[in-house]
C-alpha positions in Angstrom: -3.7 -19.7 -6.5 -3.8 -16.5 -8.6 -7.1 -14.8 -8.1 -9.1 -12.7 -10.9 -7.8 -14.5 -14.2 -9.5 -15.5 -17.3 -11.0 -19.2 -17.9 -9.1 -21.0 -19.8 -10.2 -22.9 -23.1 -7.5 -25.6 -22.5 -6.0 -27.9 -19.7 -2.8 -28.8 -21.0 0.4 -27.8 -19.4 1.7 -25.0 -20.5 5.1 -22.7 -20.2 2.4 -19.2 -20.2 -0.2 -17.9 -17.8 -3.1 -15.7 -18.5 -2.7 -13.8 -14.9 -5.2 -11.8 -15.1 -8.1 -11.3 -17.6 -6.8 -9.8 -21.2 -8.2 -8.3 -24.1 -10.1 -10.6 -25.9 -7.7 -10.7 -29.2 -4.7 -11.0 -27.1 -5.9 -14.1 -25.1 -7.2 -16.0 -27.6 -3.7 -15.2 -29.1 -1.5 -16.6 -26.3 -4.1 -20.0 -26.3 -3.5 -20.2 -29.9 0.6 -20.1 -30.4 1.5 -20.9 -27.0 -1.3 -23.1 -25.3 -1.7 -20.7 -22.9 -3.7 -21.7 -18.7 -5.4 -19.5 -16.6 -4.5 -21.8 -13.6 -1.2 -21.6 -12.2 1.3 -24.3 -12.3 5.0 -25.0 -11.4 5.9 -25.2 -15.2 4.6 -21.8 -16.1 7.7 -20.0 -17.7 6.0 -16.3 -18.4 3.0 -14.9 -16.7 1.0 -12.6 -18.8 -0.7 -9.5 -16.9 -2.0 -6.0 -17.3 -0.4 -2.3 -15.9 -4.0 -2.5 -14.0 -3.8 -5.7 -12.2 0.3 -6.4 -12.3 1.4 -9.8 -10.3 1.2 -9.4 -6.4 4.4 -11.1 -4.3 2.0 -13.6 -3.7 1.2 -14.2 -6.7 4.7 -14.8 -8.1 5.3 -17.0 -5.1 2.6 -18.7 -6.8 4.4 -19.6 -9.7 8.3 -21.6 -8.5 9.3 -21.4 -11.9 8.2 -18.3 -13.3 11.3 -16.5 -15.4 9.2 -13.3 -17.1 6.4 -11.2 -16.4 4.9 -9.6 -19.5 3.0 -6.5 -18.8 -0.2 -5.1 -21.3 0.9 -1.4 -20.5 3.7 0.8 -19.7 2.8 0.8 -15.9 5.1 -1.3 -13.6 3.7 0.0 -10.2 1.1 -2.6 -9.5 3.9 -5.5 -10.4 5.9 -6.4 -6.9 9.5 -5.5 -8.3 11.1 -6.6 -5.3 9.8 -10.1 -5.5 10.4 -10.6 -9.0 14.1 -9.2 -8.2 14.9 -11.0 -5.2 14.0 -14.3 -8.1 16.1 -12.9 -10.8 12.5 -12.5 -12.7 12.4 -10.4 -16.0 9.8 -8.0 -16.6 8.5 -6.2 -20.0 6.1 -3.9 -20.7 4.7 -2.2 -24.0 6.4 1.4 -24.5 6.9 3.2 -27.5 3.3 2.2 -29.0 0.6 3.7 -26.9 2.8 7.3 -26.5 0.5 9.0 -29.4 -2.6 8.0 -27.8 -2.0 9.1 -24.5 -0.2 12.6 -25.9 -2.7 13.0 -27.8 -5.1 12.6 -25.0 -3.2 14.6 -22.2 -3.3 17.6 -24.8 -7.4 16.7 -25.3 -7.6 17.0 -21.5 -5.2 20.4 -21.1 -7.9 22.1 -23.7 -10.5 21.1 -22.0 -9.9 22.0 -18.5 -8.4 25.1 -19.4 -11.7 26.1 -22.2 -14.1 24.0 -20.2 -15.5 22.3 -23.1 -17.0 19.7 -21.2 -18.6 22.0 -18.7 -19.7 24.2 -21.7 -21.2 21.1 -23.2 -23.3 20.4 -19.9 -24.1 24.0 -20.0 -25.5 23.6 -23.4 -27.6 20.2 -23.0 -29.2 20.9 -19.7 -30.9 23.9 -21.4 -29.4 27.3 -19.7 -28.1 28.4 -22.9 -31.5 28.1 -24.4 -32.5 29.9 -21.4 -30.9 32.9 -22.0 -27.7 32.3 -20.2 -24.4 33.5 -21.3 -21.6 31.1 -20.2 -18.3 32.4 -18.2 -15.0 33.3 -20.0 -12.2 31.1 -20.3 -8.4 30.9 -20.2 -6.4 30.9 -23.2 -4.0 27.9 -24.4 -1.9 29.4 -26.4 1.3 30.8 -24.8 0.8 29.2 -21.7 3.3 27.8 -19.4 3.3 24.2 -18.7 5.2 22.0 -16.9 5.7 18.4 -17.3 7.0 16.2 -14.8 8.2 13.0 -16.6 9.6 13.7 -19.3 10.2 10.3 -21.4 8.5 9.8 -24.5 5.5 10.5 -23.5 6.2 14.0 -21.5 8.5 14.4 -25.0 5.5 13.4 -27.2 3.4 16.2 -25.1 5.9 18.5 -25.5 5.8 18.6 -29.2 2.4 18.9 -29.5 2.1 21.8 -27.1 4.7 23.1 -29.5 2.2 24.3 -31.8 0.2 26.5 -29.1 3.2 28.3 -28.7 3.2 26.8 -25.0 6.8 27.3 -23.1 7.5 24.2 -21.3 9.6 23.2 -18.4 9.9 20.2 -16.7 11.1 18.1 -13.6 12.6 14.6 -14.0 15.2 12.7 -11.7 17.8 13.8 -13.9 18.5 17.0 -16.5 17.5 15.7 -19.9 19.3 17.1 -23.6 16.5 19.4 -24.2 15.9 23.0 -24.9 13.6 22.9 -22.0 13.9 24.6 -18.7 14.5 22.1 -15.4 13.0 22.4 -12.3 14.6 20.7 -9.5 11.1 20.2 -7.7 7.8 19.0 -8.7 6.7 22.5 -6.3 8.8 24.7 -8.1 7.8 23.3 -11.6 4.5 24.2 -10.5 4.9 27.7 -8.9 6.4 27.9 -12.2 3.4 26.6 -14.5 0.3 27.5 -15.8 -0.5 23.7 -16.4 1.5 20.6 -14.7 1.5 17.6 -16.6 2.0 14.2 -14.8 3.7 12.0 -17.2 5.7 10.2 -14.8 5.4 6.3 -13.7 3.8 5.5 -10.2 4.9 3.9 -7.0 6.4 5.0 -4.2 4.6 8.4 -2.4 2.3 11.0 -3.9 4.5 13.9 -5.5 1.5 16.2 -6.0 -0.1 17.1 -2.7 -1.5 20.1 -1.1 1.9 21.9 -0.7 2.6 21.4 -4.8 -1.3 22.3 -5.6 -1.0 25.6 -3.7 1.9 26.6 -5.5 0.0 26.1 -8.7 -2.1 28.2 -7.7 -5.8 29.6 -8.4 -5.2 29.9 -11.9 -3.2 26.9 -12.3 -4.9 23.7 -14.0 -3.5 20.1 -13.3 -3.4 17.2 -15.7 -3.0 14.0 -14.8 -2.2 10.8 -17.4 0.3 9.1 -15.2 -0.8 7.1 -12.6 -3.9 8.0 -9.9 -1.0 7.4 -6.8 1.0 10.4 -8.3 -1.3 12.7 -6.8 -2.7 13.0 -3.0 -6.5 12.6 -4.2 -7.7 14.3 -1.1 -5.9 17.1 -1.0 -6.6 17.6 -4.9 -10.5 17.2 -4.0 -10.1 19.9 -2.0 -8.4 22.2 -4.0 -10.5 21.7 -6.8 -13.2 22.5 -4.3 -12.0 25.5 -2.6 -10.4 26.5 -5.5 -7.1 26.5 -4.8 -6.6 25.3 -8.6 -8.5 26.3 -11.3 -9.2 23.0 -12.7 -8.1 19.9 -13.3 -8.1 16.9 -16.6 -7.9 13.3 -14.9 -7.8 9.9 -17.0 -6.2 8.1 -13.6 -7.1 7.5 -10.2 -6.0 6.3 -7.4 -8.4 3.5 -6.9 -9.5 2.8 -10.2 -12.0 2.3 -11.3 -13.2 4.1 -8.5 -13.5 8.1 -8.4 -14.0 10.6 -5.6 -17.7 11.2 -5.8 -16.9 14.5 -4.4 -15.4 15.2 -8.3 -18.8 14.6 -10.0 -20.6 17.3 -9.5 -17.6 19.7 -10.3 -17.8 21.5 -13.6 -14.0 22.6 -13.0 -12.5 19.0 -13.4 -12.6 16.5 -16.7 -12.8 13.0 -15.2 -12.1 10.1 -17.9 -12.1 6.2 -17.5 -8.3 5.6 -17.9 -8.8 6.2 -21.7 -4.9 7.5 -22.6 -4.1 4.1 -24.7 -7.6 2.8 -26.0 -7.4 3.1 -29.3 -8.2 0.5 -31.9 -4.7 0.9 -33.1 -2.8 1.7 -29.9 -4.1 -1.4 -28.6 -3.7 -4.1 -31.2 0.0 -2.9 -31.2 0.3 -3.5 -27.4 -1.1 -6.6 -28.3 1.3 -7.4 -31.1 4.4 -6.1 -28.7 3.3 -8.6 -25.6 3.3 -11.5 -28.5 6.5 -10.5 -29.1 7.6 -10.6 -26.1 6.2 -13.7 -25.0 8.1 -15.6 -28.2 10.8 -14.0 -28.1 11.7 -15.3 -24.3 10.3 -18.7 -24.8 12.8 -19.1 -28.1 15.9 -17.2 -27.0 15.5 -15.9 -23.2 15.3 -12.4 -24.3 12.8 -9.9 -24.1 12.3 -7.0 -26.2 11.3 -4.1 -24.1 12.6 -5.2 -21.2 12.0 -3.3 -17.8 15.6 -1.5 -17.1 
């Protein structure tokens, strides 16, 4: 039995699954064109999930005849790939749509950890302004080195923005990319480099930010984080952030969402945001709109249209 999904509003068989609970829109979508269950069933063609929540190897085991695994995100960490490969099972996700939002949103982060805007806000309502205090100085944006590690279109997207604060960028990926941007053939020397590393990369697999990569940032190095939580070893950034190690930090993921480090609350020196980088009114809808897609475009022809290389 799949655990954690939706109710459905119907009983009839049907060739999609609502794996795991949806946005409202979407769901009531999938019931609509395609009679969509929440229960499994051996004639369930597509299984319909989230980045979040993915499909477990259980889960697929689940389903005997399950041929595609949509995905509501560009995340692919939480799906078992080798499962759904040792079945031959497809696999899409939604790229291309949510990269403004969460470029947008890693750039909102970098200016905040580096001028403390949230901190300065705190400062502001909890009265020691009022008080007579005068709050600490800040770094500067502009002109600063920063290093992206992942650099598809959203580490791209990122890039261009950062263009306009006259930032240098570098960058680590598994392979040298056609840019005019310096490569770093580790994420620790991107970061001995940097003034700000940028996650941008996909998860799974081992943290490739830990204490090691954190100290070679260094104390007046900041860290932003709109990957995935696993990317980073969360204690060993807890306590650089404490000792000061780093100078700061902008985190929208975690690595046991929604769960955070209590430790991090208290910190004026690190943003902390709800996994935030695609929800948008827009950004979503066209996730939506690209999981439809997807969904009808492999019931009719076998095809998907962002498929999972």
């Amino acid at each position: 039995m799949v655990t954690g999904i939706v109710a459905s509003v119907v009983t009839m068989a049907s060739p999609v699954l609502l794996a795991h609970p949806l946005q409202a829109d979407l769901a009531a979508d999938l019931v609509r064109l395609h009679g969509a269950v929440s229960d499994p069933a051996d004639d369930v063609r597509v299984a319909v999930t989230t980045s979040r929540f993915g499909l477990s190897a259980e889960e697929i085991a689940a389903l005997p005849g399950l041929e595609a695994i949509v995905s509501f995100g560009v995340g692919f960490d939480s799906i078992d790939l080798d499962a759904a490969r040792d079945r031959d099972i497809a696999i899409a996700t939604t790229p291309g749509v949510l990269t403004d939002a969460v470029a947008d949103l890693a750039v909102g982060l970098l200016i905040d950890s580096v001028r403390q805007v949230s901190a300065a806000d705190r400062y502001v309502r909890d009265g020691r302004w009022a008080a007579g205090g005068t709050y600490p100085l800040t770094g500067h944006v502009t002109g600063r080195k920063v290093g992206i590690v992942g650099l598809g279109r959203i580490g791209t997207a990122i890039a261009d923005r950062l263009a306009g604060f006259r930032c240098e960028i570098g960058y680590h990926n598994r392979s040298v990319a056609d840019v005019p941007f310096a490569y770093h053939a580790s994420v620790a020397e991107l970061a001995a480099w940097a003034d700000v590393l940028v996650l941008a990369a996909p998860g799974g697999g081992d943290p490739i930010v830990g204490a090691n990569e954190l100290a070679a940032l260094g104390p007046q190095g900041h860290l932003v984080n709109i990957g995935r939580g696993g990317l980073v070893d969360e204690p060993a950034l807890v306590a650089a952030l404490t000792d000061g190690t780093i100078a700061g930090a902008g985190l929208d993921v975690f690595a046991d969402e929604p769960h955070v480090p209590e430790a991090l609350w208290a910190l004026d020196n690190v943003v902390l945001v709800p996994h935030v980088g695609s929800a948008t009114q827009q950004t979503r809808r066209e996730m939506a709109d690209l999981v439809l897609d997807n969904v009808a475009a492999f019931l009719e022809r076998g095809e998907l249209v962002t498929p999972l290389r």
